[in-house]
N, C-alpha and C positions, 0 to 999 in steps of 0.2 A: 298726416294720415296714420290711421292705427293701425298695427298688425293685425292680421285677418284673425291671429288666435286669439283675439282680446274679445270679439264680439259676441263668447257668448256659443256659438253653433257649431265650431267645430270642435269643443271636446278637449281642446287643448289651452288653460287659460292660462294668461300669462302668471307666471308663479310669483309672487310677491312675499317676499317673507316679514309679513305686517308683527306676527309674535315675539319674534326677533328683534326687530325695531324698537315695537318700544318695549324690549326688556331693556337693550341698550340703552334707549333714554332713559328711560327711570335710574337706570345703573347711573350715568354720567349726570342726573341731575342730581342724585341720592351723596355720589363721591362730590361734587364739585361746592355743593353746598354746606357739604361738612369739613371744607378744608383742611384735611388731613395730610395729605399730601399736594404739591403743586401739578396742578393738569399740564399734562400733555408729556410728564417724567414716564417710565415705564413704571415704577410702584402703581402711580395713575392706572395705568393701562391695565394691570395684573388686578386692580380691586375692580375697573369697570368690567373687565371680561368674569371673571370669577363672578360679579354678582350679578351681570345679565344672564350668563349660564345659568345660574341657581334661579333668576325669575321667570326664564324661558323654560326652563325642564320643571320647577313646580311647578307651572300651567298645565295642568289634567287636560285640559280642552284647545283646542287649537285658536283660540280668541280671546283679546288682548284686552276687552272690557272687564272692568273692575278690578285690574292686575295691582293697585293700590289702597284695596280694601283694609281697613285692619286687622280682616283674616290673615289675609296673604303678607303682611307685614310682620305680624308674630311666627309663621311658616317660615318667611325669610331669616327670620332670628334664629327659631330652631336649628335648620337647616344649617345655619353658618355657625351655631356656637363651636367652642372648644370642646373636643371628643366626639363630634356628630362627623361618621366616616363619609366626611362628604366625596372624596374622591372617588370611594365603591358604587357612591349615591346617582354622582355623575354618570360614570359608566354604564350601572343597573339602567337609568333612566334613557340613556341614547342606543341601548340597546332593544327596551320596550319600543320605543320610536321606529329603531332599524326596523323589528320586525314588524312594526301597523305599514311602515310605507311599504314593505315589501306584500302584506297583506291587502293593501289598494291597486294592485296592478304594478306594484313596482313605480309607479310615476314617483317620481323624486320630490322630497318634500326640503322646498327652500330654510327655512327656519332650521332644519335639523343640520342643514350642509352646511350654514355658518355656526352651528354649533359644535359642530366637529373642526372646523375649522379651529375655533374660538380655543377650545378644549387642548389639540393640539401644538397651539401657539404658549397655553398654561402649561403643557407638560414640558418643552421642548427649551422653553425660553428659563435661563438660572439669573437669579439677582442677587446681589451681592447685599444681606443682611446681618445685622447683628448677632452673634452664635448666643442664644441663652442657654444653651446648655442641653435643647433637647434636643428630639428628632424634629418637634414641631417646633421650630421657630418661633414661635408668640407666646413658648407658652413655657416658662424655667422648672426644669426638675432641679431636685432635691430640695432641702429645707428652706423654709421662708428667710431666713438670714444669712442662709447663702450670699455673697455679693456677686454679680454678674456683670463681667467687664465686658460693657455694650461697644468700646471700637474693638472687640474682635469680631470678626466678619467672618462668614463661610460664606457657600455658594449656596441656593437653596433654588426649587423651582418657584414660578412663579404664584403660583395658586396659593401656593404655602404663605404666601407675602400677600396676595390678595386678600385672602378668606378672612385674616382676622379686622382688614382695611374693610373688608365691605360689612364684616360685623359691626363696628363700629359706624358707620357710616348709615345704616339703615337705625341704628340706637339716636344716631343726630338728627336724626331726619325729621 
């Protein structure tokens, strides 16, 4: 038997967060097939979250059709290069969001609340990466013949470890 808020009449439907889903899929089909790292490690998890994030918040529209065009695959590239402030990009976009659901009656919009979720799991969570030398992790300052000794390790968030996994990963795809 279904809940009565599914049918439709009373105004209340069940909330599905369908844009979310399959940004997730595509993320985990996008990492899994470009064997970069082994599934189900946290690197894994940092490049699936960080690149479902970037396909659920590029989505302008609340609908999940065509979210593998190859508009939205060059978008994803952009979005994820080196030097693209995705982390401002993040925030600017889930706060656009905040304000539309707050702009519909406030009813709570599923999609955004595992993206917040998702988002704060990328800030909160540190992995233990190779130090190259800069603030961004993927990416070595100073001169090209610099030599960069990859078992020094710092702690770094995870997005930082994500972004350039899921750059690479949508380039394999």
């Amino acid at each position: 038997m279904q809940p009565e808020s599914t049918n439709g009449t009373s105004g209340r439907a069940l909330a599905i967060p369908m844009a979310w889903l399959c940004a997730e899929y595509i993320a985990d089909e996008m990492l899994r097939t470009s064997s970069l790292v082994e599934s189900g490690s946290l690197e894994y998890r940092a490049g699936r979250e960080t690149l479902a994030l970037t396909i659920c918040l590029a989505d302008g529209s609340d609908e999940a059709a065509g979210l593998r065009s190859a508009f939205r695959i060059e978008e994803w590239l952009n979005l994820t290069t080196y030097g693209h402030p995705w982390s401002e990009w993040v925030m600017e976009r889930m706060a656009d969001r905040e304000d539309r659901e707050e702009g519909i009656g406030g009813r709570p919009d599923p999609d955004l609340s595992l993206a917040r979720s998702s988002w704060r799991w990328l800030r909160q969570t540190e992995l233990l990466a190779a130090d190259l030398g800069d603030s961004e992790p993927w990416h070595p300052a100073g001169p090209a013949d610099a030599v960069v000794d990859e078992c020094t390790q710092i702690w770094t968030p995870a997005w930082q470890l994500g972004l350039p996994l899921s750059h690479l990963a949508i380039h394999l795809y």
